[in-house]
Z-matrix of the N, CA and C atoms (Angstrom, degrees):
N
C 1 1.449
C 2 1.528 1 108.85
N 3 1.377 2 113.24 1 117.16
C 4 1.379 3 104.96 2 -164.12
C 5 2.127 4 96.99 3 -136.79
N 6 1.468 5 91.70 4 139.55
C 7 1.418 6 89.54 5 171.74
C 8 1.275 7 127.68 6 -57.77
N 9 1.921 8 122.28 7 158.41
C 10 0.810 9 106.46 8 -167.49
C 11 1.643 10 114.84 9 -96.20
N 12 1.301 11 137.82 10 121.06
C 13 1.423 12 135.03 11 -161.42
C 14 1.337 13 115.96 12 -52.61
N 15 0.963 14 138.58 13 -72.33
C 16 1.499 15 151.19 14 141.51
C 17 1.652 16 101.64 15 13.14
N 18 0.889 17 112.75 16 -97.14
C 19 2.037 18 142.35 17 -158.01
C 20 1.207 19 96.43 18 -76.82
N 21 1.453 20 139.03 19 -31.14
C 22 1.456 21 111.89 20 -148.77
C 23 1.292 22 132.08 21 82.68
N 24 1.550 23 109.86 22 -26.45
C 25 1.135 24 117.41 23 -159.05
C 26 1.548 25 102.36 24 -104.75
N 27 1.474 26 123.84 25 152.45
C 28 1.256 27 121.98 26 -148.55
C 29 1.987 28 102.52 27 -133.28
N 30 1.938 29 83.78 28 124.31
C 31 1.395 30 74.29 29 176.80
C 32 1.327 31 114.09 30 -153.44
N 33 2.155 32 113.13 31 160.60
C 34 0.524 33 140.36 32 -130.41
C 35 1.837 34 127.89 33 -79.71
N 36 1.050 35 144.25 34 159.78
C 37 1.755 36 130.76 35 149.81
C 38 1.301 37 107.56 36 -30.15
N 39 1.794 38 128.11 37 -69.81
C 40 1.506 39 124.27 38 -170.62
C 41 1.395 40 98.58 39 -56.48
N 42 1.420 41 148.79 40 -18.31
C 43 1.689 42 145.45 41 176.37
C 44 1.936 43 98.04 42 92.19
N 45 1.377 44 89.23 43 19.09
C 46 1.967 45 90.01 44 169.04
C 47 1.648 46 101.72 45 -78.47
N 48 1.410 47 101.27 46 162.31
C 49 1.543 48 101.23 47 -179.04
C 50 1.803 49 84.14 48 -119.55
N 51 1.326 50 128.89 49 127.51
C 52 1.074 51 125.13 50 179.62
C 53 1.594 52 103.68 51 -98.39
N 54 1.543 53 111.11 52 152.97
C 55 1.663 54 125.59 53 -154.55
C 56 1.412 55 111.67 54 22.12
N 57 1.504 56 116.79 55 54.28
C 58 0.972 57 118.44 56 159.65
C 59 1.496 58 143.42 57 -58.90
N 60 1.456 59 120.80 58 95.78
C 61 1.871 60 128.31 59 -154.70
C 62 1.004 61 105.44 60 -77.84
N 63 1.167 62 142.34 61 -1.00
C 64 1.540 63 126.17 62 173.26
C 65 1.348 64 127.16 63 -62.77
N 66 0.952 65 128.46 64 -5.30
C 67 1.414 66 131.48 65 170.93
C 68 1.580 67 106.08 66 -163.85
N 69 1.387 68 116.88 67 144.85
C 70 1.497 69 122.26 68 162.17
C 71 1.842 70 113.16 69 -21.59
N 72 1.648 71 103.88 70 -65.84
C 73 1.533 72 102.85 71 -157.58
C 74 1.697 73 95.28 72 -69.57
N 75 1.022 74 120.98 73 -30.83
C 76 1.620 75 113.13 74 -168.96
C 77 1.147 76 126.00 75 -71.52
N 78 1.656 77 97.28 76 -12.54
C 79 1.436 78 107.47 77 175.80
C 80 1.664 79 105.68 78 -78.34
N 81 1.434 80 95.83 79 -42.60
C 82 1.554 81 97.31 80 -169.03
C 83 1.768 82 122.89 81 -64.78
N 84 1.532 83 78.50 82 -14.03
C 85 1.835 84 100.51 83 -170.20
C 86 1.695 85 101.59 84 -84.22
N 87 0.972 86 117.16 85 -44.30
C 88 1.479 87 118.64 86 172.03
C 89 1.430 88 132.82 87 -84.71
N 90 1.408 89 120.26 88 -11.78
C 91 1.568 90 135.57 89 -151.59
C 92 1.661 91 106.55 90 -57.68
N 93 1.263 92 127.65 91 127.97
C 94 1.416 93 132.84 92 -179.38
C 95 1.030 94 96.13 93 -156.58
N 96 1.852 95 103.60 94 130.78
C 97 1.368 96 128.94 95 164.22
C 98 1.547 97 115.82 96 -60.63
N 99 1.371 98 137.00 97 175.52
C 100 0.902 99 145.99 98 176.42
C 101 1.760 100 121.26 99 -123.37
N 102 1.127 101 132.07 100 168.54
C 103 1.597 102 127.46 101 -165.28
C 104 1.485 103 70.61 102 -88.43
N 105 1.632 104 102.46 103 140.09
C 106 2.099 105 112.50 104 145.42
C 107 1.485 106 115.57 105 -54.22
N 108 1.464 107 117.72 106 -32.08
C 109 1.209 108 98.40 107 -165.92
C 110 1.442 109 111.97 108 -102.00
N 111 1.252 110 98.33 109 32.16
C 112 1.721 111 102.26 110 -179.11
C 113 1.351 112 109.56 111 -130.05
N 114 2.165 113 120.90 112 -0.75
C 115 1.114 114 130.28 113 177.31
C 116 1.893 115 112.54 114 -64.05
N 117 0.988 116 110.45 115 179.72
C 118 1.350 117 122.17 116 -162.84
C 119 1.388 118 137.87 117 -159.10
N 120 1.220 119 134.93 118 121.53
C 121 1.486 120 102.00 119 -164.45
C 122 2.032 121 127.23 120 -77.29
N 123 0.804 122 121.80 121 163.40
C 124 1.729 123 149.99 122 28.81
C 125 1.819 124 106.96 123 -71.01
N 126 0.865 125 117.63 124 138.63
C 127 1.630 126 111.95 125 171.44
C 128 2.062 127 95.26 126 -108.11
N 129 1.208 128 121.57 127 159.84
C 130 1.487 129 118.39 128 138.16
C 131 1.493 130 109.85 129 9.31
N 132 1.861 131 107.54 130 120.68
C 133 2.182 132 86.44 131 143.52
C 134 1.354 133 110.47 132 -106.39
N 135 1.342 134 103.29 133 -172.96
C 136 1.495 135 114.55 134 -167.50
C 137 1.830 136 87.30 135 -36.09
N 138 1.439 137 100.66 136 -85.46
C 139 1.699 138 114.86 137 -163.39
C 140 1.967 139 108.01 138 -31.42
N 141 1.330 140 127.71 139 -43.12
C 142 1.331 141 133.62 140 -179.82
C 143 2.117 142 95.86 141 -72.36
N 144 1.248 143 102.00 142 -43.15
C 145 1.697 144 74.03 143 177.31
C 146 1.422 145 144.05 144 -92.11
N 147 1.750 146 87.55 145 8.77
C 148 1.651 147 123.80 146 159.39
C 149 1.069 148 127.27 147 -73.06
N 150 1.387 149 104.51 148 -23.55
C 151 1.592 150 111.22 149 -173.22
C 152 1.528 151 91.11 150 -92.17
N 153 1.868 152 124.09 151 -50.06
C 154 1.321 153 113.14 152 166.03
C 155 1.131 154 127.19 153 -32.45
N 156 0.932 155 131.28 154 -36.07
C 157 1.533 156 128.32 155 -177.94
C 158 1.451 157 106.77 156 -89.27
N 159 0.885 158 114.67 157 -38.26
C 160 1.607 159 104.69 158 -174.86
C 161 1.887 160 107.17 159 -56.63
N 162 1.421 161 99.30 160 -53.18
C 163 1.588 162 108.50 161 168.28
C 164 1.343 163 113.28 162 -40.84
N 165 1.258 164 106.30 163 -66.81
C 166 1.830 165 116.83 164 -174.22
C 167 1.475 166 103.07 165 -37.94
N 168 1.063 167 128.06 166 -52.84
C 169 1.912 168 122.94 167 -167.20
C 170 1.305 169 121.39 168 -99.51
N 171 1.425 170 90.13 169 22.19
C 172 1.480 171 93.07 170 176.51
C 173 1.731 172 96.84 171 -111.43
N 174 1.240 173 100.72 172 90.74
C 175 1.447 174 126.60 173 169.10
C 176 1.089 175 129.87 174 -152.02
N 177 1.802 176 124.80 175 166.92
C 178 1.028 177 116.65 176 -177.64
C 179 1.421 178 114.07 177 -62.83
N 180 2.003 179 100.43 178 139.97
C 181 1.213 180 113.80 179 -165.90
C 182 1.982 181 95.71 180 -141.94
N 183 1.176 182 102.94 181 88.69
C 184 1.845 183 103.15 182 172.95
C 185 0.951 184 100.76 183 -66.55
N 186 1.499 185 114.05 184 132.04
C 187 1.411 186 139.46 185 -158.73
C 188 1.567 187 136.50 186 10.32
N 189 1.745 188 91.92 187 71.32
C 190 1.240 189 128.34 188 -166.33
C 191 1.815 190 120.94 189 1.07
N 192 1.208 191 114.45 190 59.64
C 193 1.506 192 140.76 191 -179.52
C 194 1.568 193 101.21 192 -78.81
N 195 1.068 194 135.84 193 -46.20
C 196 1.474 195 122.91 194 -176.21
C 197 1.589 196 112.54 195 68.28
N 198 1.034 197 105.25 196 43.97
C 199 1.779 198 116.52 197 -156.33
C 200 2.075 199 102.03 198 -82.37
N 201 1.192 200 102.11 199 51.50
C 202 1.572 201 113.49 200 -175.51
C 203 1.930 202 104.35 201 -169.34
N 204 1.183 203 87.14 202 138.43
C 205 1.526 204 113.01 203 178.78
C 206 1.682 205 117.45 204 -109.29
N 207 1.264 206 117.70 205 156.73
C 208 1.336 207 108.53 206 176.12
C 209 1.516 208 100.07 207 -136.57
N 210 1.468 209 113.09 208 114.82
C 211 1.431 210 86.55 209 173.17
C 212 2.129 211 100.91 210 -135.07
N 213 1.292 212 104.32 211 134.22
C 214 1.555 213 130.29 212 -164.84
C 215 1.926 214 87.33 213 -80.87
N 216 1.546 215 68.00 214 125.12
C 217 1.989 216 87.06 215 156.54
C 218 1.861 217 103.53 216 -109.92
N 219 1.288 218 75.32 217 129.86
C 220 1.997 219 74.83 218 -161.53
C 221 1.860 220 96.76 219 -89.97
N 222 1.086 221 115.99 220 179.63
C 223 1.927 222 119.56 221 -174.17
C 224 1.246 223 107.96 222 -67.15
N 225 1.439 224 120.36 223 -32.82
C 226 1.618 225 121.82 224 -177.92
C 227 1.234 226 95.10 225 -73.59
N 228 1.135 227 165.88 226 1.44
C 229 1.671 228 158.81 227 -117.61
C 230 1.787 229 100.56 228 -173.38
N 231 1.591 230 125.91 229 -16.45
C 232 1.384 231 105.84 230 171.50
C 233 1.720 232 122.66 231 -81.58
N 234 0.939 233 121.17 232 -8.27
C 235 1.135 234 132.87 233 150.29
C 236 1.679 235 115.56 234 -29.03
N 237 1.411 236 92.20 235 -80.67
C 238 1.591 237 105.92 236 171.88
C 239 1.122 238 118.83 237 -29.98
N 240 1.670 239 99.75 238 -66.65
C 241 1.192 240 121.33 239 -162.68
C 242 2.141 241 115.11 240 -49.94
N 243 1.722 242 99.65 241 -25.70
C 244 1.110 243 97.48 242 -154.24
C 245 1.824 244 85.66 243 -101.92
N 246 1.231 245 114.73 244 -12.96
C 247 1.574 246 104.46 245 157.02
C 248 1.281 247 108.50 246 -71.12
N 249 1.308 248 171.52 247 -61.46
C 250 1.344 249 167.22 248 -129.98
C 251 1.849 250 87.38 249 -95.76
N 252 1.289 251 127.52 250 -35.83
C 253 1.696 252 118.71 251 170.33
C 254 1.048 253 114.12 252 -45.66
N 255 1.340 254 108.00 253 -47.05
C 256 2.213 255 127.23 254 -164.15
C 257 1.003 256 71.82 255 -85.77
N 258 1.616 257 148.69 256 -132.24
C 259 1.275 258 152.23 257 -143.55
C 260 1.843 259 83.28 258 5.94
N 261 1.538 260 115.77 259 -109.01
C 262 1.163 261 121.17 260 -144.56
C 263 1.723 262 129.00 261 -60.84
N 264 1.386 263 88.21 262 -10.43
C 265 1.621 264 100.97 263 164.73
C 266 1.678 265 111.17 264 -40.23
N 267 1.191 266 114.68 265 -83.61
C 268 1.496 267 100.66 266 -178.93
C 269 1.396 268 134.97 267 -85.70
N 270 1.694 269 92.80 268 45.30
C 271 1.853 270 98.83 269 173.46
C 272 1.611 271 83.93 270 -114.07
N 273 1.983 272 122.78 271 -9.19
C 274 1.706 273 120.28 272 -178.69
C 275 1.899 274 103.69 273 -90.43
N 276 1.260 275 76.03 274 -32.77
C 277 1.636 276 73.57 275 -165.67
C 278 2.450 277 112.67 276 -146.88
N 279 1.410 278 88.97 277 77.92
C 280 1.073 279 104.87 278 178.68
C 281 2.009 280 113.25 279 -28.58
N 282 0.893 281 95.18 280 -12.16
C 283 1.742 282 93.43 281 -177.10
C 284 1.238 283 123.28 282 -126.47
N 285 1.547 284 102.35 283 8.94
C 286 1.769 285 112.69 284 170.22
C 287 1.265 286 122.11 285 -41.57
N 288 1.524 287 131.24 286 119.75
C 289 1.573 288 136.54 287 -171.67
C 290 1.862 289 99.25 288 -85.52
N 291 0.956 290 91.08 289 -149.13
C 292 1.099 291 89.43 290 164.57
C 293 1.731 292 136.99 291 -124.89
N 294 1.442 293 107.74 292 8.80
C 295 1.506 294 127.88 293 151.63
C 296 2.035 295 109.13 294 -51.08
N 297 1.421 296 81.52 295 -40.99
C 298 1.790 297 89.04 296 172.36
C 299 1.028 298 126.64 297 -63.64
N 300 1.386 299 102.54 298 -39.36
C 301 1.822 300 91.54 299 -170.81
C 302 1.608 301 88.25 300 -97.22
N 303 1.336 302 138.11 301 -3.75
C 304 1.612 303 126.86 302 -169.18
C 305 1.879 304 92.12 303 -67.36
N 306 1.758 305 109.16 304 -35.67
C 307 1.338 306 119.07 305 -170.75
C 308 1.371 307 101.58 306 -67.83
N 309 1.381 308 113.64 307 -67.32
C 310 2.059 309 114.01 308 160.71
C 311 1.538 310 107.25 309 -1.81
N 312 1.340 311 117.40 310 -79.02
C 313 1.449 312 128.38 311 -140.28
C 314 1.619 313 89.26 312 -97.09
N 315 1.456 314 138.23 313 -10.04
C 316 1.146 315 122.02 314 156.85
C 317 1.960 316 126.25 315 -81.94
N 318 1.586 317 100.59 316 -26.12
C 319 1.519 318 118.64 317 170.27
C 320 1.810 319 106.87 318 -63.82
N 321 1.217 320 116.66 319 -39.28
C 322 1.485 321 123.98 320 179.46
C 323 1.602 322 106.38 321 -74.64
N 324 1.672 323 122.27 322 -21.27
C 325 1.475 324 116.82 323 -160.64
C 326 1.705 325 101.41 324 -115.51
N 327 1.360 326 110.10 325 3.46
C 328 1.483 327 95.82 326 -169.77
C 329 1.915 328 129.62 327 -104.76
N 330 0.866 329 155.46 328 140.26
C 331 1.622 330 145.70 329 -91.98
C 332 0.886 331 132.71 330 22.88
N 333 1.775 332 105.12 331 -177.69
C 334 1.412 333 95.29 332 175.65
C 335 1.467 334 113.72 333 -92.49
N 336 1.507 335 117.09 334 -26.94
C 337 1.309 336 134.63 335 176.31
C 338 1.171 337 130.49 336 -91.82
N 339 1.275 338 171.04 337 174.75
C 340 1.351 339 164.19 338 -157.71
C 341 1.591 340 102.76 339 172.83
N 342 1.500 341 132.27 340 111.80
C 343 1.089 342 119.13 341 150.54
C 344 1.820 343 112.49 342 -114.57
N 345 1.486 344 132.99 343 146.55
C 346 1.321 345 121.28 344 -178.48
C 347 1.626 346 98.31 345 -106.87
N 348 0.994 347 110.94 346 113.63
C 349 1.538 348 126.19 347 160.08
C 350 1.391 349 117.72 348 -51.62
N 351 1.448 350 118.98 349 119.90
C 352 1.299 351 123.00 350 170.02
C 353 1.223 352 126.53 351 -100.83
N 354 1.242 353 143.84 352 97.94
C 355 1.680 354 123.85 353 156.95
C 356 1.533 355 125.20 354 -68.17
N 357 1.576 356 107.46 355 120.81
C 358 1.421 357 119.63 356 -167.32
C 359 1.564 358 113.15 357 -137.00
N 360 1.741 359 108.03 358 67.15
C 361 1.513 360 123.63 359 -171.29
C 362 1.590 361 94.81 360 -52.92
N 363 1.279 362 116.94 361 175.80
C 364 1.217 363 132.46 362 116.30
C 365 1.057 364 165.85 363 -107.20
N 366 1.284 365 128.21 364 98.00
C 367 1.439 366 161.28 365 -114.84
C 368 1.797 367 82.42 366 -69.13
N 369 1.741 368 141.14 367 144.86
C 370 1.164 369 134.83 368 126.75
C 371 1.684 370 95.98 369 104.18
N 372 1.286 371 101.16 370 -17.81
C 373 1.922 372 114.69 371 165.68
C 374 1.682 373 93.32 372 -54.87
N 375 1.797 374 99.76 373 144.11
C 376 1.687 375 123.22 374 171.48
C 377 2.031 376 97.72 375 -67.94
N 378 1.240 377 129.97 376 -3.12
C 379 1.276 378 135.85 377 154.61
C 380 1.141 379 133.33 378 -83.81
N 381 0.990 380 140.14 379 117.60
C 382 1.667 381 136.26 380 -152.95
C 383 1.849 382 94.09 381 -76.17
N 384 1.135 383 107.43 382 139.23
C 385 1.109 384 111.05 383 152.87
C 386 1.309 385 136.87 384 -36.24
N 387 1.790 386 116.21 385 -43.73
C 388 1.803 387 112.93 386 166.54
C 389 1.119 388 102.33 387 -69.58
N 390 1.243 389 156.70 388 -22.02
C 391 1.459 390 146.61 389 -172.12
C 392 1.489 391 92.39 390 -73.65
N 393 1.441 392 130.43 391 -32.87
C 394 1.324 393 120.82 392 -150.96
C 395 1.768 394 87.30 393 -95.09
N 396 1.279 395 130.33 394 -57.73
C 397 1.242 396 119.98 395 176.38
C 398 1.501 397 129.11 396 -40.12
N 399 1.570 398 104.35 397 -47.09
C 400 1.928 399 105.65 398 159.59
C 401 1.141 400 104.40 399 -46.91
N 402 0.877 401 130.47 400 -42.08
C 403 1.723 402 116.89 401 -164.64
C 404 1.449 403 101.29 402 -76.71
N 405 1.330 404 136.98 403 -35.85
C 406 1.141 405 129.02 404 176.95
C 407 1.200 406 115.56 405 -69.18
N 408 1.649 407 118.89 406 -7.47
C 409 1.704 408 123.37 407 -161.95
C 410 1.620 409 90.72 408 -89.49
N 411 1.447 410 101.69 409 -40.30
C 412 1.515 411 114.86 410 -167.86
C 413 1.505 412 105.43 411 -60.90
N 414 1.447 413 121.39 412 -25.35
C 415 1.025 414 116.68 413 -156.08
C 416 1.654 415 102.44 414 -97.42
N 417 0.935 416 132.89 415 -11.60
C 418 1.745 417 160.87 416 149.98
C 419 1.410 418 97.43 417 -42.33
N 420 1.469 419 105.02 418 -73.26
C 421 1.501 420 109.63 419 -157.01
C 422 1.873 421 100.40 420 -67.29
N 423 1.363 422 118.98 421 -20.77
C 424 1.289 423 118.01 422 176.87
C 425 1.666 424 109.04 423 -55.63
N 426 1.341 425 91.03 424 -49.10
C 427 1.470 426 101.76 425 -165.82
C 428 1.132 427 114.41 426 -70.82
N 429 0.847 428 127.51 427 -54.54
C 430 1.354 429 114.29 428 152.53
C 431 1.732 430 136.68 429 -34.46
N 432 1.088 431 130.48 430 -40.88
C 433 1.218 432 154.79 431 148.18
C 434 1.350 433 108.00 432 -25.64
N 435 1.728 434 108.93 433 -72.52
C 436 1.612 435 103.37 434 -153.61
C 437 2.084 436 88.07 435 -88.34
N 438 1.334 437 135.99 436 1.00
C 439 1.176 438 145.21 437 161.28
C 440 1.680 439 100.95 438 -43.32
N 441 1.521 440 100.79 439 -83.95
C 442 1.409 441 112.60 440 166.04
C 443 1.151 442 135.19 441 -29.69
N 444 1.247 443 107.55 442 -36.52
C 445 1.637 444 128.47 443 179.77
C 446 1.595 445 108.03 444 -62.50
N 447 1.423 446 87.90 445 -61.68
C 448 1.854 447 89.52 446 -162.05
C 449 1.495 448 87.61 447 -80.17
N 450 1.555 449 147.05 448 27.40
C 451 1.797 450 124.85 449 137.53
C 452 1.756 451 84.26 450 117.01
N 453 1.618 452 142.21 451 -21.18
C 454 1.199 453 137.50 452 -170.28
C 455 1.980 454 86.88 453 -67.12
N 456 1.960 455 84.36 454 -158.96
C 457 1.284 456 105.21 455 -170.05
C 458 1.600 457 91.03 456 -156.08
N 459 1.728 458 103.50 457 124.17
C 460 1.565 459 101.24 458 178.63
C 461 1.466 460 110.86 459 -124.20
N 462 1.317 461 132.53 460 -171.73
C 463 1.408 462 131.67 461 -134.31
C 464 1.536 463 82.09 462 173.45
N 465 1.597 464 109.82 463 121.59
C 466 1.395 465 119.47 464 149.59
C 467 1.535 466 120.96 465 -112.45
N 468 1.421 467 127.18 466 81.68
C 469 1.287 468 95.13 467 171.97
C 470 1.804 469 116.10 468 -131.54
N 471 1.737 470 97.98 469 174.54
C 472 1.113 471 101.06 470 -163.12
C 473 2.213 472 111.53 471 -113.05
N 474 1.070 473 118.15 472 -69.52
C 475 1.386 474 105.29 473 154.53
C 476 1.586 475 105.50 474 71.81
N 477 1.584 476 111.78 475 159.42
C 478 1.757 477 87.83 476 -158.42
C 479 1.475 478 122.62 477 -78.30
N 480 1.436 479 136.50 478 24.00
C 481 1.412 480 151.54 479 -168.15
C 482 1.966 481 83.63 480 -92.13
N 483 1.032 482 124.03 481 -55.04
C 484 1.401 483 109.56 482 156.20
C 485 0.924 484 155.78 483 -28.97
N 486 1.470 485 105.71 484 -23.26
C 487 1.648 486 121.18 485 -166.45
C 488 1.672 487 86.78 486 -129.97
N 489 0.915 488 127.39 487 16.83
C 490 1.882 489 116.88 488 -159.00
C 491 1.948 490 90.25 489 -95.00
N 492 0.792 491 110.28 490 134.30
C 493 1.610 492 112.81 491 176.11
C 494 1.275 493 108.78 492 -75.33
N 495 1.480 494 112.68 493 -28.43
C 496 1.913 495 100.28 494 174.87
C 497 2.240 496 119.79 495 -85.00
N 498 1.768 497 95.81 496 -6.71
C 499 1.103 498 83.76 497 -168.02
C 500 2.047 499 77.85 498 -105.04
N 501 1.144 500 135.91 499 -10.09
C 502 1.231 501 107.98 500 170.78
C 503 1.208 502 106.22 501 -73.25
N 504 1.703 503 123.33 502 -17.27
C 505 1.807 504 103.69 503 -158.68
C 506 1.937 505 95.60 504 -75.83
N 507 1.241 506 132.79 505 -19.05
C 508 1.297 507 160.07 506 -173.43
C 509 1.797 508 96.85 507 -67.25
N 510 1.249 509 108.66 508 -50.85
C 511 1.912 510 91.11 509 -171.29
C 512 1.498 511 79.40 510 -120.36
N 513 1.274 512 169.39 511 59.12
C 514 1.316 513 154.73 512 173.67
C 515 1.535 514 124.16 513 -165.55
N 516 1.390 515 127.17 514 115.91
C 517 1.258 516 146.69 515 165.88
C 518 1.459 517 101.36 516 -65.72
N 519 1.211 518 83.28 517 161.47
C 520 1.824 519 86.07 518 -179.94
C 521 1.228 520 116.39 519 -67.02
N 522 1.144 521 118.33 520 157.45
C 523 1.646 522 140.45 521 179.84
C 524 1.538 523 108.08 522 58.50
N 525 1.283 524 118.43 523 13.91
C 526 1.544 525 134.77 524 148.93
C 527 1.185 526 125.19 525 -64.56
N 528 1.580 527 125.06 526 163.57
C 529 1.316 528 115.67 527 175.04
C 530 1.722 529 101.38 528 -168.69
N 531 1.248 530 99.35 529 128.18
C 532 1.715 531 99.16 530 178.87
C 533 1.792 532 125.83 531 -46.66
N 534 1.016 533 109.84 532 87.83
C 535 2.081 534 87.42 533 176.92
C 536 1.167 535 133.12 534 -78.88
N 537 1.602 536 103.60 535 8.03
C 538 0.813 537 122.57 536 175.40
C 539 1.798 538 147.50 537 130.20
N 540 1.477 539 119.34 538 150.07
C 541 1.853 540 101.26 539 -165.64
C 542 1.779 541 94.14 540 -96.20
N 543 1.387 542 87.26 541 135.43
C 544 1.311 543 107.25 542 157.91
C 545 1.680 544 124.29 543 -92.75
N 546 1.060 545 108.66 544 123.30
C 547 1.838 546 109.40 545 -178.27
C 548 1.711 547 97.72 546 -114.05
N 549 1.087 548 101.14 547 131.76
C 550 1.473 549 120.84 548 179.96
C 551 1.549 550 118.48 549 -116.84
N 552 0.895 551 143.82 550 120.66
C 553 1.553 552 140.79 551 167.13
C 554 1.460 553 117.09 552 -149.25
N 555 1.671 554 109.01 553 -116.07
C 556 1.764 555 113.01 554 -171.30
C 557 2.024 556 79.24 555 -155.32
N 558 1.285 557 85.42 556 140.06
C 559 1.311 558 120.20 557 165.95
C 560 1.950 559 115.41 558 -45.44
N 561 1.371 560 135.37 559 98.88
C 562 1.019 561 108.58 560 171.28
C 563 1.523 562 119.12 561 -110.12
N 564 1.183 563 104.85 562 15.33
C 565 1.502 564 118.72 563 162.29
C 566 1.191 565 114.39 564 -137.22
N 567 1.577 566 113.01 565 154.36
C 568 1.798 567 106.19 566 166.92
C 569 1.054 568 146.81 567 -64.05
N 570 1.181 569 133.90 568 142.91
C 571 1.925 570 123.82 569 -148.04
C 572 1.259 571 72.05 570 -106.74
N 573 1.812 572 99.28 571 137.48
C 574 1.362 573 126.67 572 132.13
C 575 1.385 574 152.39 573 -61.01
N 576 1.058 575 151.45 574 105.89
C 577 1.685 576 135.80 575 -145.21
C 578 1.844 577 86.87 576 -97.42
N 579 1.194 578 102.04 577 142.66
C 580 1.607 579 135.62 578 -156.46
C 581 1.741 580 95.89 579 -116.75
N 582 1.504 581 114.97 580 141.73
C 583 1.323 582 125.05 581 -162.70
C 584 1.792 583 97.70 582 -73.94
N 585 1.189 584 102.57 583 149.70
C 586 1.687 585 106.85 584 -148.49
C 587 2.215 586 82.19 585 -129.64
N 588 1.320 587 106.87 586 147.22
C 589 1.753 588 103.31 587 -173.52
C 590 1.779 589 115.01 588 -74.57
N 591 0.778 590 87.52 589 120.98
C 592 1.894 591 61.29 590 -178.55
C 593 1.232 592 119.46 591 -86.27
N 594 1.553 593 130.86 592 145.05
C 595 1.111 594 145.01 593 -94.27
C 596 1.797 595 96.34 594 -109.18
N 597 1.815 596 103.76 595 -7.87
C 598 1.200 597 109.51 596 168.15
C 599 1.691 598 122.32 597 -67.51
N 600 1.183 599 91.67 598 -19.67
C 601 1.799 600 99.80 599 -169.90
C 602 1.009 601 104.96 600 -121.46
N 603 1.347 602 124.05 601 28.37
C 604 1.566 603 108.91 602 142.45
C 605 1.461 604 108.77 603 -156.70
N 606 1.476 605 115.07 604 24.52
C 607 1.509 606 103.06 605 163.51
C 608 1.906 607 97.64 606 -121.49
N 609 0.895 608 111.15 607 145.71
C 610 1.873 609 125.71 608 162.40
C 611 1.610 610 116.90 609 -145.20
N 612 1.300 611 94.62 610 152.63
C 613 1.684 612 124.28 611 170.25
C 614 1.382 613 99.47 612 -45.95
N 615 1.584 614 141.34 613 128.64
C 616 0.844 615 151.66 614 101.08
C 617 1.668 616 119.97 615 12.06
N 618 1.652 617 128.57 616 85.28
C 619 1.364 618 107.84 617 161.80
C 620 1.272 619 127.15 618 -109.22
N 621 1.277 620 133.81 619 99.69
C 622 1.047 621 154.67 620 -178.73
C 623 1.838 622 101.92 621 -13.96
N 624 1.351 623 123.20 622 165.60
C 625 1.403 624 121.52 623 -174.25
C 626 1.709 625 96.20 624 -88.95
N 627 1.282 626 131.22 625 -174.62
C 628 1.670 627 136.26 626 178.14
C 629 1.094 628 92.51 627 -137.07
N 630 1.484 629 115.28 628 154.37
C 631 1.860 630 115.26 629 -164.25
C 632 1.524 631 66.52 630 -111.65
């Protein structure tokens, strides 16, 4: 599987061109994340991960609440970041060796970019709260999107540093909750395309109820 010289763009055994930019739909038709720990630099600059964000939240938002935060752990800051991992490592897993935390301090060190996604509903709003979390899902899948767009490679994941109560008290106000870090960079290996549902098994006709 060898890139394609020409384009940049890299393609596959099945003859898919994965994040393919030539047009809007082809992008959308091909779009695949990449492993974090296989990203690489150039990552995003400031100005390209400004424009990411601006893209990212521009989604549907019922009754324009903006119920999501973004807040960037910048390269001077993974350090930190990967002390507050060790901290909470053994409040996740009382018997972590140290293969565990080698994974810790590689999950805290990998892209070039890092943004942590926040969902931040509001609780007692005439909007239900799941309406407010889709919108934060939507706002993920943006980011990712306009990532792809401008030629990077993005990565959403979540894993138990998500759920850890010392690393939410770290990016999260109350009644917040991480959905998750996004790592953004450049591809330093070739992405694989991953078995996709087919469209028989999970879309159907509508049958109405029978009185």
């Amino acid at each position: 599987m060898k890139p394609i010289v020409a384009n940049g763009l890299r393609r596959y055994a099945s003859g898919m061109t994965l994040n393919d930019r030539t047009s809007p739909l082809s992008l959308l038709e091909t779009r695949r994340s990449g492993k974090p720990r296989d990203m690489v630099a150039p990552g995003p600059s400031e100005a390209e991960l400004v424009r990411i964000l601006t893209i990212a939240a521009r989604v549907p938002d019922h009754g324009k609440l903006a119920p999501w935060r973004f807040v960037i752990v910048g390269p001077g800051q993974r350090r930190q970041l990967a002390d507050l991992i060790a901290l909470a490592l053994p409040e996740h897993d009382p018997d972590a060796n140290a293969a565990h935390y080698a994974k810790a301090l590689e999950f805290a060190h990998q892209a070039p970019a890092l943004v942590v996604l926040v969902s931040a509903p509001i609780k007692g709003h005439k909007i239900p709260v799941w309406e407010q979390q889709l919108s934060c899902g939507a706002v993920g899948m943006n980011l990712l999107t306009a990532t792809h767009a401008l030629g990077y490679i993005g990565s959403w994941i979540t894993g138990w540093p998500s759920y850890s109560e010392r690393v939410h008290d770290a990016f999260c106000g109350p009644g917040e909750r991480i959905a998750g870090f996004l790592f953004l960079g450049s591809a330093g290996e070739d992405l694989e395309e991953r078995p996709r549902p087919a469209l028989d098994t999970i879309v159907r006709i509508w049958d109405p109820p029978r009185d």
